[in-house]
N, CA, C and O of each residue as an XYZ file, in Angstrom:
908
protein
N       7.014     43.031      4.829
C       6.468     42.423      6.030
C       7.412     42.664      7.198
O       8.640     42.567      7.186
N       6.679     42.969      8.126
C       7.626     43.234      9.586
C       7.196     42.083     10.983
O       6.027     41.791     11.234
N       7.983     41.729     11.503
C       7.402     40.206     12.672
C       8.184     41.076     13.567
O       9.288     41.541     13.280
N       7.539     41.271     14.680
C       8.369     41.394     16.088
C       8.115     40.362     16.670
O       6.976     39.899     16.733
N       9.244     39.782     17.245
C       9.177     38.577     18.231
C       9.621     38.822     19.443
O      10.826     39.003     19.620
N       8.356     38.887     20.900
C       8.784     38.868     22.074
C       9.193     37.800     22.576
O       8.571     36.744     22.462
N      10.671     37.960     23.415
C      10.888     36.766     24.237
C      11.047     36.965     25.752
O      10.745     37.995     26.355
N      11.445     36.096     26.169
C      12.321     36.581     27.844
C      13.697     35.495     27.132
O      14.612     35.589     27.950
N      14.154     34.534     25.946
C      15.411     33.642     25.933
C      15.686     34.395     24.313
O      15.706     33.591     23.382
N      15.840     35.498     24.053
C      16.180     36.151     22.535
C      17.249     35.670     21.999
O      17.234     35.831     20.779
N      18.361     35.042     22.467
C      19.863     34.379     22.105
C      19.039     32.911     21.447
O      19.755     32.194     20.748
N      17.795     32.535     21.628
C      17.247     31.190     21.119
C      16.966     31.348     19.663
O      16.736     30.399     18.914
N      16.998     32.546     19.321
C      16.484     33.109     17.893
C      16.988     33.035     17.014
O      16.639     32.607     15.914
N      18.246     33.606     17.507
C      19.740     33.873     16.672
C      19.502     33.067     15.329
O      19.019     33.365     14.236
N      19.953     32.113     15.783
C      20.407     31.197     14.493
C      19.296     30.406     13.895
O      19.579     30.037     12.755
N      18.111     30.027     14.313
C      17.047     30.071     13.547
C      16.488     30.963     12.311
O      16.048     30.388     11.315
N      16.517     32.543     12.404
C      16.384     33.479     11.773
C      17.215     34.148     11.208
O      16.910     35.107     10.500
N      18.937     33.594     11.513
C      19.832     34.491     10.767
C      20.210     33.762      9.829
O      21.356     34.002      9.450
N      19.403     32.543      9.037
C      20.603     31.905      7.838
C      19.449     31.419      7.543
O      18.387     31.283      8.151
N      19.996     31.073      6.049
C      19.503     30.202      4.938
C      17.786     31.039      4.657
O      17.458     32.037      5.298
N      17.254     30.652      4.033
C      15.801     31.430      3.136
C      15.862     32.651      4.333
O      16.415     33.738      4.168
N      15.071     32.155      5.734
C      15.117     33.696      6.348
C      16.007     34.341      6.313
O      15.695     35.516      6.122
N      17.113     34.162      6.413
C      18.223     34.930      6.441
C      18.288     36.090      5.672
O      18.012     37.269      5.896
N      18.860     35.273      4.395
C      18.704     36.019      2.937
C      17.117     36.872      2.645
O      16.982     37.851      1.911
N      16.349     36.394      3.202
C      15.108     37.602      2.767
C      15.348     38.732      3.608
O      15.351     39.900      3.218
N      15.548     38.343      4.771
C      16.253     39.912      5.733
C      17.201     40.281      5.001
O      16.723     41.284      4.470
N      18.613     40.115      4.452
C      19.231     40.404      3.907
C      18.937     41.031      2.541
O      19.874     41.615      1.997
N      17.759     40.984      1.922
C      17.313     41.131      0.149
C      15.974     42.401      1.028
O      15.182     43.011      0.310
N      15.966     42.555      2.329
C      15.092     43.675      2.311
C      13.446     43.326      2.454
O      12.531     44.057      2.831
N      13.430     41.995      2.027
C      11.996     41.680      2.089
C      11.211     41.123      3.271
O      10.175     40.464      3.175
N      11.672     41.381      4.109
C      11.180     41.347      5.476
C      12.062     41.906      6.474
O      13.277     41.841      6.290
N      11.480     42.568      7.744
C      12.482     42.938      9.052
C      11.781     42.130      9.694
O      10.586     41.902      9.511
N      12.844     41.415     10.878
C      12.177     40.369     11.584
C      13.032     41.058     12.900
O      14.261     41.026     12.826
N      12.340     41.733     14.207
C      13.084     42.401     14.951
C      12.578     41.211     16.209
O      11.456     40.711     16.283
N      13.837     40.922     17.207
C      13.591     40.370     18.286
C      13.763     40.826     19.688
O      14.850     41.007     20.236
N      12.327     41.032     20.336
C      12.441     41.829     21.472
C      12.849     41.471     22.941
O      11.981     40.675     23.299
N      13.589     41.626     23.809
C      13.987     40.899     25.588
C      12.656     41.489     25.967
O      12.147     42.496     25.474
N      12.263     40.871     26.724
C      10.824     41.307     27.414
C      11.350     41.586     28.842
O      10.567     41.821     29.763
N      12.801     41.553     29.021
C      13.460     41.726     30.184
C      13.210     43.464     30.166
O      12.613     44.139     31.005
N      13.638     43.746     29.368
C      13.464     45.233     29.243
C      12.575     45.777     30.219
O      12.908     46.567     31.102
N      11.156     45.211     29.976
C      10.373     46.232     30.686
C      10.001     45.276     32.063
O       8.909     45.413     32.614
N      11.072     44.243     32.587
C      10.574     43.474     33.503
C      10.948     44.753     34.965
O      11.377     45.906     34.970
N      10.558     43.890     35.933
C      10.274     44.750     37.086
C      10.994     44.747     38.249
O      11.493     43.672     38.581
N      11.193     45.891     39.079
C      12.051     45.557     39.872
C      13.969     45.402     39.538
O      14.283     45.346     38.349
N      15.251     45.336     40.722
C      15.980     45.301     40.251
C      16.913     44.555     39.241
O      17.897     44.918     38.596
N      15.896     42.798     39.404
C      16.523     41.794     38.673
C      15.771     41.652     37.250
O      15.927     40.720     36.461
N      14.910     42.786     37.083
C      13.949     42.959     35.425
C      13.004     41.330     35.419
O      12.908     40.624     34.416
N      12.384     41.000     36.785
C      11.829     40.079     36.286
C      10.361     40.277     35.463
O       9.697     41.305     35.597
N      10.079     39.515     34.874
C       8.771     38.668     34.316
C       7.897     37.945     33.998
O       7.079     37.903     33.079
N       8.252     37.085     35.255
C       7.086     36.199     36.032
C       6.930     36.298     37.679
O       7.459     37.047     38.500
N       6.163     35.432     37.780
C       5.759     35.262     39.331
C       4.640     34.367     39.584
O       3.695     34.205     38.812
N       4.820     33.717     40.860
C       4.222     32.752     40.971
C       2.331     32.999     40.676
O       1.784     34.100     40.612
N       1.759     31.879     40.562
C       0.382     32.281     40.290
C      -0.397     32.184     41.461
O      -0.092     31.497     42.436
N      -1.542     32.973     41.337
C      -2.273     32.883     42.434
C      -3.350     31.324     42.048
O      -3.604     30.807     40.960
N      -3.799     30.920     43.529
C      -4.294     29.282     43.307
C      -2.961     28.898     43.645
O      -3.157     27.915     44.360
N      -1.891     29.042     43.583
C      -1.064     28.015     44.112
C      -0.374     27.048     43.620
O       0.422     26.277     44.157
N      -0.912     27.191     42.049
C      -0.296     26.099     41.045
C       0.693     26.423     40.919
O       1.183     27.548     40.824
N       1.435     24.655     40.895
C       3.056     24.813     40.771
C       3.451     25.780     39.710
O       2.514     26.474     39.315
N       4.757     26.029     39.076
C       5.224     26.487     37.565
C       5.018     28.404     37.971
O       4.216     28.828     38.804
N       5.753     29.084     37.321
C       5.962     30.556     37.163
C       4.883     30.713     36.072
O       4.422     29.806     35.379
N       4.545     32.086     36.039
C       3.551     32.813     35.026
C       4.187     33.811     34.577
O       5.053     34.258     35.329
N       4.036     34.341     33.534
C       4.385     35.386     32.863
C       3.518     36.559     33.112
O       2.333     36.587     32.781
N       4.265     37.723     33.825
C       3.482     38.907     34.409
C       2.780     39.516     33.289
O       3.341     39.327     32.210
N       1.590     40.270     33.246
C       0.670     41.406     32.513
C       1.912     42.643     31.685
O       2.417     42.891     30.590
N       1.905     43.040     32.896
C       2.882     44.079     32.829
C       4.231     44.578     32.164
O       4.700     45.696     31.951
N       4.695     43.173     31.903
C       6.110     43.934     30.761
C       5.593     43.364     29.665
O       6.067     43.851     28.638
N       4.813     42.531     29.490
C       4.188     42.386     27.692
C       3.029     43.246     27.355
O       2.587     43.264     26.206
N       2.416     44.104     28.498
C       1.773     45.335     27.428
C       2.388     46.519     27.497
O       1.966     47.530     26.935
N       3.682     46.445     28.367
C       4.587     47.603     28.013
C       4.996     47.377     26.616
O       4.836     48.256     25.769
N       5.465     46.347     26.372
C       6.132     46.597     24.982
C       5.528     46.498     24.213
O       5.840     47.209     23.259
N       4.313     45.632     24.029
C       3.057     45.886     22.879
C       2.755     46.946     22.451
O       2.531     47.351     21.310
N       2.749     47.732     24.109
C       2.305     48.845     23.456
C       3.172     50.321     22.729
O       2.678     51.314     22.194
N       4.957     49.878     23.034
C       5.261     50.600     22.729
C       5.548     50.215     21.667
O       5.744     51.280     21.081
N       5.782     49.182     20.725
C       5.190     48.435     19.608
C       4.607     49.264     18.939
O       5.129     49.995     18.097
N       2.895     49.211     19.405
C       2.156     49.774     18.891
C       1.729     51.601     18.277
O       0.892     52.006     17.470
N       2.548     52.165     18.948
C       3.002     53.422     19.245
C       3.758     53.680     17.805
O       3.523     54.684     17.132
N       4.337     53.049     17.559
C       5.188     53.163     16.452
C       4.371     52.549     14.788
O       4.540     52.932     13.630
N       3.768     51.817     15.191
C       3.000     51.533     13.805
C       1.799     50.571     14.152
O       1.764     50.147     15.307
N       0.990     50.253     13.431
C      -0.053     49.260     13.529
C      -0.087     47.993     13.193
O       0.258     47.810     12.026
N      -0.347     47.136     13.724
C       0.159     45.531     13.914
C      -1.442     44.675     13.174
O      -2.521     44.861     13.737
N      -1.354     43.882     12.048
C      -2.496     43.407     11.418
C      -3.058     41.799     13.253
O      -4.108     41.661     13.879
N      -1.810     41.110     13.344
C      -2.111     40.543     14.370
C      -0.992     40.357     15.853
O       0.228     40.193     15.891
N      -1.551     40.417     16.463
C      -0.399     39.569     17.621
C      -1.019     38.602     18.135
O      -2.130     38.574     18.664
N      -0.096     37.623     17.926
C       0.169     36.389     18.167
C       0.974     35.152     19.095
O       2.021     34.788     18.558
N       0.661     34.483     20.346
C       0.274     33.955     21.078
C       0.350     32.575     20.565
O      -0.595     31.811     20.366
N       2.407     32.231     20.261
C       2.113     30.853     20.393
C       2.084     29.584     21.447
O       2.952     29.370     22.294
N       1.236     29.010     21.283
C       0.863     28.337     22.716
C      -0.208     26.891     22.037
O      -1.058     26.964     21.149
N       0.231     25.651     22.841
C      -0.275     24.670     22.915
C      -2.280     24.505     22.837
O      -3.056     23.604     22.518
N      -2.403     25.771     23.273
C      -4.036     25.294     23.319
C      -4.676     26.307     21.646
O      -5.860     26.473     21.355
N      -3.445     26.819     20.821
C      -3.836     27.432     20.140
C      -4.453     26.893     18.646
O      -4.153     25.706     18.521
N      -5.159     27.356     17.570
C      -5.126     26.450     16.374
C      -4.053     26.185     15.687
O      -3.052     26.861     15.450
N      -4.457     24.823     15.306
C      -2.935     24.084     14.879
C      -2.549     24.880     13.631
O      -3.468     25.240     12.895
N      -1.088     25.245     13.260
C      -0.701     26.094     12.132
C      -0.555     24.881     10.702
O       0.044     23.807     10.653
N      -0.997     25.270     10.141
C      -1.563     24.532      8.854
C      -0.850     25.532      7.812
O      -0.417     26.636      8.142
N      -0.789     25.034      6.597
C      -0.345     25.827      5.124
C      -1.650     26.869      4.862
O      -1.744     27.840      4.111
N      -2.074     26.602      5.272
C      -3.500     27.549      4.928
C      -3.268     28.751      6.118
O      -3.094     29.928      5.802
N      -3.287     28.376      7.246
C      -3.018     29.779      7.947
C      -1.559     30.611      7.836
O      -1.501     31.791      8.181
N      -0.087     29.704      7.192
C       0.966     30.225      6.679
C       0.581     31.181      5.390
O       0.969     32.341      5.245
N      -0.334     30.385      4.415
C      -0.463     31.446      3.998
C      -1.011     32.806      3.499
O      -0.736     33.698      2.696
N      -2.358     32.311      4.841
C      -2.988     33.734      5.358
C      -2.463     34.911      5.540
O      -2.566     35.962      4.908
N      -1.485     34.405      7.139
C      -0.737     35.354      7.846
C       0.590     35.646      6.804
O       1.287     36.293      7.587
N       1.303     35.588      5.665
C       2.231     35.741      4.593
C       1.284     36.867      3.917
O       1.982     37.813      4.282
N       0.384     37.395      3.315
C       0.074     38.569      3.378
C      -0.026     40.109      4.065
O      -0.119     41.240      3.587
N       0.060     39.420      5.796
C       0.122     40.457      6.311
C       0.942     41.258      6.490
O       2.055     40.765      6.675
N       0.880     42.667      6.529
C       2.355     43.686      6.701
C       2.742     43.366      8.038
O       3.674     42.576      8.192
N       2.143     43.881      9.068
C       3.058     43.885     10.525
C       2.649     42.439     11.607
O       1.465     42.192     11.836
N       3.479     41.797     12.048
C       2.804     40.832     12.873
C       3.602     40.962     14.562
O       4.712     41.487     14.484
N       3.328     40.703     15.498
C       3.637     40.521     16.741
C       3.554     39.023     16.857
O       2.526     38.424     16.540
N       4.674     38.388     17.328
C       4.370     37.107     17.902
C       4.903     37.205     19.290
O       5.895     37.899     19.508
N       4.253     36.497     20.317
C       4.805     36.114     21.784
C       4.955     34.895     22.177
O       4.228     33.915     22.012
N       5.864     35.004     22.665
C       6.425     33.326     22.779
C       6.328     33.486     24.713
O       6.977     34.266     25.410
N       5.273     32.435     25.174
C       5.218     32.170     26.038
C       6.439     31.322     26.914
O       7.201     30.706     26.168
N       6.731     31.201     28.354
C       7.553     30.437     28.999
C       7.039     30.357     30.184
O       6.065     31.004     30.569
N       7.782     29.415     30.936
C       7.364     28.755     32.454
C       6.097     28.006     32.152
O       5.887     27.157     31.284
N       5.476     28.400     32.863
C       3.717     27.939     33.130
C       2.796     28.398     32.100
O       1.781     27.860     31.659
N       3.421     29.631     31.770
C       2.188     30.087     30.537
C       2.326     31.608     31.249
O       2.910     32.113     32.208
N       1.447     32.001     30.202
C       1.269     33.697     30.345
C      -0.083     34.025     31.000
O      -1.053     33.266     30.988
N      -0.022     35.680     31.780
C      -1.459     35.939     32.579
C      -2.738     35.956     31.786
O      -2.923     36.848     30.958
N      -3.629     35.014     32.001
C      -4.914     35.136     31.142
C      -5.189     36.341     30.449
O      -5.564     36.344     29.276
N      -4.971     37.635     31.302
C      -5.357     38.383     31.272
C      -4.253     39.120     29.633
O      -4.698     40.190     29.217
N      -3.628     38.845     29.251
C      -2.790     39.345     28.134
C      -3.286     38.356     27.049
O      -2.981     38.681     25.902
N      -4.106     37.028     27.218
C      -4.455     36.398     26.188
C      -6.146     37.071     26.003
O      -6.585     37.289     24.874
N      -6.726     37.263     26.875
C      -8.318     38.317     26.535
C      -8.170     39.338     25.912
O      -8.746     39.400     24.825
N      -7.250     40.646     26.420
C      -7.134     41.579     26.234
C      -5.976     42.242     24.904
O      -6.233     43.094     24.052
N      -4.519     41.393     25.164
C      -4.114     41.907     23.920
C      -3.895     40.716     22.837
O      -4.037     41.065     21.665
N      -3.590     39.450     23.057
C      -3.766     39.062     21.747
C      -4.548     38.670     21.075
O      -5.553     38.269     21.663
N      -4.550     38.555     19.482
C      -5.286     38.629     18.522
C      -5.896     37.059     18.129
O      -7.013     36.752     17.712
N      -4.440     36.013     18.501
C      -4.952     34.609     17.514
C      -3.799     34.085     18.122
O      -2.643     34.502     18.200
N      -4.468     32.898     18.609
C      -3.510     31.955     19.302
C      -2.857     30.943     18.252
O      -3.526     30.632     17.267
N      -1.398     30.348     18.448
C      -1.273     29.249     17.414
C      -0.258     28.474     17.939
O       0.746     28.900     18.510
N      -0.585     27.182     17.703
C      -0.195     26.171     18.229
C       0.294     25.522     16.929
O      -0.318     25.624     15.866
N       1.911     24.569     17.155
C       2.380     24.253     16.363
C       2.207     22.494     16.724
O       3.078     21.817     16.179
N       1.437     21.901     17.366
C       1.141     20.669     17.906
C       0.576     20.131     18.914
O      -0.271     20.923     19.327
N       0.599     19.183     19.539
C      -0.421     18.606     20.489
C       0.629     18.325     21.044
O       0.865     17.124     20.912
N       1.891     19.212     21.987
C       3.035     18.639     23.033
C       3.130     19.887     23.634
O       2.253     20.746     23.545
N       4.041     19.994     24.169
C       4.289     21.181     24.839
C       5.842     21.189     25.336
O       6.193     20.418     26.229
N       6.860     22.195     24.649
C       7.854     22.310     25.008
C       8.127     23.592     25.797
O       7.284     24.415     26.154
N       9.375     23.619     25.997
C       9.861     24.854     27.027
C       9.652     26.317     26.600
O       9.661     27.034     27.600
N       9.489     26.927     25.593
C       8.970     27.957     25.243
C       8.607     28.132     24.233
O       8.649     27.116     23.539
N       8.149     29.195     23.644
C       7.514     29.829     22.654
C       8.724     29.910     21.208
O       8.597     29.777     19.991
N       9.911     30.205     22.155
C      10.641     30.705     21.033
C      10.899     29.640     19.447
O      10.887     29.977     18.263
N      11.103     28.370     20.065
C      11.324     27.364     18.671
C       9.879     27.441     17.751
O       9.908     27.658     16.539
N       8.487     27.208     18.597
C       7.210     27.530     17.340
C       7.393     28.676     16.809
O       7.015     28.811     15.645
N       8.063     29.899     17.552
C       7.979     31.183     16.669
C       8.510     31.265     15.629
O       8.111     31.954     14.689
N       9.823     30.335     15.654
C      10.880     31.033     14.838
C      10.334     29.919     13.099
O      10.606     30.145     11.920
N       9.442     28.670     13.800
C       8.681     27.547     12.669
C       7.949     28.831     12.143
O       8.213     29.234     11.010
N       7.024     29.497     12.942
C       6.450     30.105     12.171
C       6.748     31.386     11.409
O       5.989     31.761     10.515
N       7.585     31.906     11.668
C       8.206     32.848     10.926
C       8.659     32.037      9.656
O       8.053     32.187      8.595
N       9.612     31.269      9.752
C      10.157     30.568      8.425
C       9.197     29.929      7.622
O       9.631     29.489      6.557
N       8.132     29.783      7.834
C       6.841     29.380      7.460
C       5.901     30.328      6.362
O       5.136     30.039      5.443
N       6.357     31.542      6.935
C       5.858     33.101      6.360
C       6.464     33.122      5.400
O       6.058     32.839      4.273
N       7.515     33.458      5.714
C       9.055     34.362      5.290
C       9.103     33.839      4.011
O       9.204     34.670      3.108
N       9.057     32.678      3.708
C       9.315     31.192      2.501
C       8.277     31.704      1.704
O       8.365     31.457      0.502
N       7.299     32.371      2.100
C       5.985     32.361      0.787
C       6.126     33.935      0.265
O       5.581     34.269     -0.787
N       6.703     34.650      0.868
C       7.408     36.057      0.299
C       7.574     35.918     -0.913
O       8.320     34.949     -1.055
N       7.238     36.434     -2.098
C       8.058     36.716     -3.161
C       9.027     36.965     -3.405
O       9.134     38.174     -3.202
N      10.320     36.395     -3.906
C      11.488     36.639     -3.850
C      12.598     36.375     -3.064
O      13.767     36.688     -3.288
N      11.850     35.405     -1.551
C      12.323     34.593     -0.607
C      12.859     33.690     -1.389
O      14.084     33.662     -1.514
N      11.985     32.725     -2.105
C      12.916     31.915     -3.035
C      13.604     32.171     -3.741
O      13.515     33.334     -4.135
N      14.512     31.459     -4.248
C      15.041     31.213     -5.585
C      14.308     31.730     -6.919
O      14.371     32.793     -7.537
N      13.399     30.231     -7.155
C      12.418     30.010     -7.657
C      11.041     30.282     -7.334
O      10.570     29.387     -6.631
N      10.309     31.121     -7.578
C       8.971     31.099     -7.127
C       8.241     30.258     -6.724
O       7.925     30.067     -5.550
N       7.898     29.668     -7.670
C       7.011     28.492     -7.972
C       7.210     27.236     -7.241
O       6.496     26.237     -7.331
N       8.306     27.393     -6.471
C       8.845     26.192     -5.854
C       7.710     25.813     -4.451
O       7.533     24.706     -3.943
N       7.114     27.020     -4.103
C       6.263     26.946     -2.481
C       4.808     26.495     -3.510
O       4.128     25.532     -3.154
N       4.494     27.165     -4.587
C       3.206     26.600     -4.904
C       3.187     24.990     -5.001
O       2.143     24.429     -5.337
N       4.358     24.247     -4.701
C       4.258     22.835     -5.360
C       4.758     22.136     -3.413
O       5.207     21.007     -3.216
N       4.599     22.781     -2.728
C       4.717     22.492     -1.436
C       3.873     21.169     -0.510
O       2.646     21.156     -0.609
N       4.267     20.536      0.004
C       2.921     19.119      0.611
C       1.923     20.531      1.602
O       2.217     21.519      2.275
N       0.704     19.849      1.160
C       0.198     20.969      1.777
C      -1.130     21.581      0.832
O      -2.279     21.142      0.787
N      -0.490     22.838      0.050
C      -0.764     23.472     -0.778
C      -2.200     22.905     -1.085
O      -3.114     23.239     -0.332
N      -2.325     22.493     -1.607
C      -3.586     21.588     -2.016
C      -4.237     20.410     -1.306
O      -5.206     19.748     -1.679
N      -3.651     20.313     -0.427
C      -4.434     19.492      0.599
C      -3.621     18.105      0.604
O      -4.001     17.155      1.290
N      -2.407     18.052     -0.258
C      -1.944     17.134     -0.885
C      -0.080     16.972     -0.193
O       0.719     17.844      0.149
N       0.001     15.815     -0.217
C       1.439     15.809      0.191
C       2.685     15.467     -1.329
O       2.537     14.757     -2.324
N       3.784     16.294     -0.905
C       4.285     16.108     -2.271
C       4.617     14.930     -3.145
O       4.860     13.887     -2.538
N       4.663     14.906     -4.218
C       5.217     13.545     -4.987
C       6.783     13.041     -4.906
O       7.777     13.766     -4.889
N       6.743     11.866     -4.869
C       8.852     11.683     -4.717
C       9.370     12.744     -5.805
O       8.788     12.965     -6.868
N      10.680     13.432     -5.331
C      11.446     13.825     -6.056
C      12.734     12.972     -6.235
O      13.094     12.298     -5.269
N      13.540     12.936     -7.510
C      14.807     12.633     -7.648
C      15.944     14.159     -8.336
O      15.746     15.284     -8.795
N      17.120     13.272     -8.023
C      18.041     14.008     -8.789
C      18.799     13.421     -9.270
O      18.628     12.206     -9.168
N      19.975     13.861    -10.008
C      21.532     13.146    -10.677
C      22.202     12.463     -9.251
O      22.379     12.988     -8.152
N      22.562     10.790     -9.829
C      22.341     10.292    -11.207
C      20.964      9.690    -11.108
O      20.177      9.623    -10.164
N      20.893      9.217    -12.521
C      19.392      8.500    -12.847
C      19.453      7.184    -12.799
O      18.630      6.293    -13.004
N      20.489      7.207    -12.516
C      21.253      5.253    -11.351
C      21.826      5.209    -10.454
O      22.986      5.589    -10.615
N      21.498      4.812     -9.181
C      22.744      4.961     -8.399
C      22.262      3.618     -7.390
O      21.226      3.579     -6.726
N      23.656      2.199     -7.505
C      23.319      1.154     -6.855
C      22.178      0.717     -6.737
O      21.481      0.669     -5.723
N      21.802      0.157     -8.493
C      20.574     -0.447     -8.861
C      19.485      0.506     -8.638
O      18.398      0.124     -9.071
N      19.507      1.589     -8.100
C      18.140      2.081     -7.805
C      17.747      3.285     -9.096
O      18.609      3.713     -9.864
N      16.595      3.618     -9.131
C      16.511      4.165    -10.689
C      15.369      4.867    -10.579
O      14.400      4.524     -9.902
N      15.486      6.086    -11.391
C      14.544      7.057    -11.727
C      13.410      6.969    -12.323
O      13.494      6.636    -13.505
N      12.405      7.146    -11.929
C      11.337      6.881    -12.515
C      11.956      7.298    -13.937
O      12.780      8.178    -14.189
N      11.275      6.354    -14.824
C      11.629      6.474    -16.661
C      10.561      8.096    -17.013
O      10.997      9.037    -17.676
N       9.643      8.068    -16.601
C       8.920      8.953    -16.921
C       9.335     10.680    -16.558
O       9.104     11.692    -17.220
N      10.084     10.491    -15.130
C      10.878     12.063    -15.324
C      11.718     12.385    -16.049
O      11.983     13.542    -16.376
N      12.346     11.225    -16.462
C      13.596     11.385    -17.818
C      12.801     11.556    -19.287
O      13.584     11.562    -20.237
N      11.194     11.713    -19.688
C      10.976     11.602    -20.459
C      10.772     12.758    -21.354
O      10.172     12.753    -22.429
N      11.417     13.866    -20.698
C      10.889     15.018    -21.442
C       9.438     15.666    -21.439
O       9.421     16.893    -21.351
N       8.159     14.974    -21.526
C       7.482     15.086    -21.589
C       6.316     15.816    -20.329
O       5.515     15.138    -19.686
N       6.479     17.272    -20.208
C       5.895     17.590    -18.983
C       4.332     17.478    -18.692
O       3.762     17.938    -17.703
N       3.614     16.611    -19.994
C       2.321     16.782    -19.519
C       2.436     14.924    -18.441
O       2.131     14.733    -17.264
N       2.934     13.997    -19.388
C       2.896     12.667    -18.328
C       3.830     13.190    -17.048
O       3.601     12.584    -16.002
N       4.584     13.958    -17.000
C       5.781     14.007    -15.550
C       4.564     14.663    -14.769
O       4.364     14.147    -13.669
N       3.662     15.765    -15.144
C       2.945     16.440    -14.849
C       1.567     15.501    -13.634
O       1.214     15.544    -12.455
N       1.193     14.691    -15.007
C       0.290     13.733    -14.794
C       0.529     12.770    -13.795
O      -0.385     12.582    -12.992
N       1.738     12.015    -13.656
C       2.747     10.793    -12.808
C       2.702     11.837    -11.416
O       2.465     11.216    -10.380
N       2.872     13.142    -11.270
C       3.218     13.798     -9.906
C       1.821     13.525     -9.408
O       1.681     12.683     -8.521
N       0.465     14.349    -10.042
C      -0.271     14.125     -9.825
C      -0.926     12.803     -8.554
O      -1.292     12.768     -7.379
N      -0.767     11.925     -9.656
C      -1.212     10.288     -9.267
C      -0.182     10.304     -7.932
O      -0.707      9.978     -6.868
N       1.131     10.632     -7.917
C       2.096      9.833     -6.981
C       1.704     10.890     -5.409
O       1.799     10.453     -4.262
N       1.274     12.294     -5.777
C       1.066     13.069     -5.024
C      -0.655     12.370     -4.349
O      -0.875     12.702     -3.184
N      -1.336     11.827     -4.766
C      -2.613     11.468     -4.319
C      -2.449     10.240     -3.569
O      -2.930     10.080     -2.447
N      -1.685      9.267     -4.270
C      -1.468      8.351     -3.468
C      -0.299      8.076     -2.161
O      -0.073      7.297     -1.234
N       0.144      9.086     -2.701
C       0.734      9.128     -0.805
C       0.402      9.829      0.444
O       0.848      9.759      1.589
N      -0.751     10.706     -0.268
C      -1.555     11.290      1.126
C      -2.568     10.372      1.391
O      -3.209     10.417      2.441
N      -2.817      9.312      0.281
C      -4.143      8.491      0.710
C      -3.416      7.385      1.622
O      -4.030      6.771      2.495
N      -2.155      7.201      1.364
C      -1.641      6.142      2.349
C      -1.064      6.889      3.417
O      -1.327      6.225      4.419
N      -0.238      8.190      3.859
C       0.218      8.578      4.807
C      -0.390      9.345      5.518
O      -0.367      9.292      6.748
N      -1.229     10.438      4.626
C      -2.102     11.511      5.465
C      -3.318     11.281      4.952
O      -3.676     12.105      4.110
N      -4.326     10.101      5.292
C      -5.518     10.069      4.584
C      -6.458     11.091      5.273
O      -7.463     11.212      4.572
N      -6.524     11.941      6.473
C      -7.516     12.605      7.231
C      -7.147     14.331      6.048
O      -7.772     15.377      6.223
N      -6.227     14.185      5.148
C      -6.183     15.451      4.717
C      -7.332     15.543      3.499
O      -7.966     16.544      3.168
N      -7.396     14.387      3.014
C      -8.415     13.965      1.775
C      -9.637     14.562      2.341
O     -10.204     15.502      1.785
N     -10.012     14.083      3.332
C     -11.753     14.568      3.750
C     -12.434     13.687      2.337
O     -12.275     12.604      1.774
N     -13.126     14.703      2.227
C     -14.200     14.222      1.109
C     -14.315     14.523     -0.104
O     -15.298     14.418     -0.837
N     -12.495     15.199     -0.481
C     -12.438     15.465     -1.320
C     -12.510     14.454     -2.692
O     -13.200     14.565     -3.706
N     -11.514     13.424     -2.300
C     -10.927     12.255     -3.401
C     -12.064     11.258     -3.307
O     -12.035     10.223     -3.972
């Protein structure tokens, strides 16, 4: 899998994408995650890439012009399954669209700033808008880098353990069951008896139940009509 990430703040990336699971999957080969300055193809002597909007509305816009320069020289070089447009009015990113877009080979993401980007680059070149909530912060770059690590994690071989993302809150519509670890006492407080029991069809069974009943009390809108 390959992610290009456009920015105009690329130093915001750094350390989001250089450590821990992403890290190591760049490092193990199983993904290139390249991050692009959109300064590059900005204009004029100070390389800008915004300007005020026409209408008059307060806030800077992000010009046409240096994000389909580099799209397209992007594109020039190989073929992109989506580009992507994260932004507040987009669909909310869910485990289900993580792990849609985790199949795909090449992705483009753009991380909007100022005011937003020219309509005209959300008609024409991108593919699928995505929104990581109902707020709106200063740029694109922190949802990008959620959603990359979001991907990256369902890679084969990103983990450790495989099997560890199939048991994810989410996955099934379901939020996860308590976990513990060593010790199986610590200041009166105590392990469920049943994970100490050896027995993986009741530990099996107990996740189950503990996994249902805490989406019915914390996330009941995920149930629908299922339960």
């Amino acid at each position: 899998m390959r992610i290009d990430i456009l920015s105009v703040v690329p130093e915001l990336l750094e350390s989001p994408l250089g450590y821990s699971i992403v890290g190591r999957a760049i490092k193990k080969g199983l993904v290139e995650i390249h991050v692009h300055n959109l300064r590059k193809y900005g204009l004029g002597p100070r390389h800008n890439v915004d300007d005020y909007s026409y209408g008059g509305d307060a806030g800077m816009v992000m010009m046409v012009e240096p994000v389909f320069r580099m799209i397209e020289e992007l594109k020039a070089e190989r073929e992109y399954d989506e580009i992507i447009y994260m932004s507040p009015d987009g669909e909310r990113l869910d485990q289900a669209i993580a792990n849609e877009l985790s199949l795909k080979g090449n992705i483009i993401i753009l991380c909007g700033h100022y005011k937003g980007i020219d309509q005209r680059i959300r008609e024409h070149l991108v593919t699928r808008e995505i929104s990581v909530g109902d707020y709106v912060v200063s740029g694109g770059e922190i949802p990008a880098a959620l959603l990359a690590d979001a991907l990256v994690r369902l890679i084969p071989g990103a983990l450790t353990d495989e099997t560890s993302a199939l048991s994810d809150s989410f996955q099934d519509n379901l939020l996860s069951p308590p976990v513990y670890t060593r010790p199986a006492e610590f200041n009166g407080w105590k392990v469920p008896d049943v994970l100490l029991s050896g027995n993986p069809k009741l530990i099996r069974a107990w996740q189950d139940e503990q996994a249902l009943e805490r989406t019915r009390r914390l996330r009941p809108e995920l149930l629908k009509d299922d339960f």
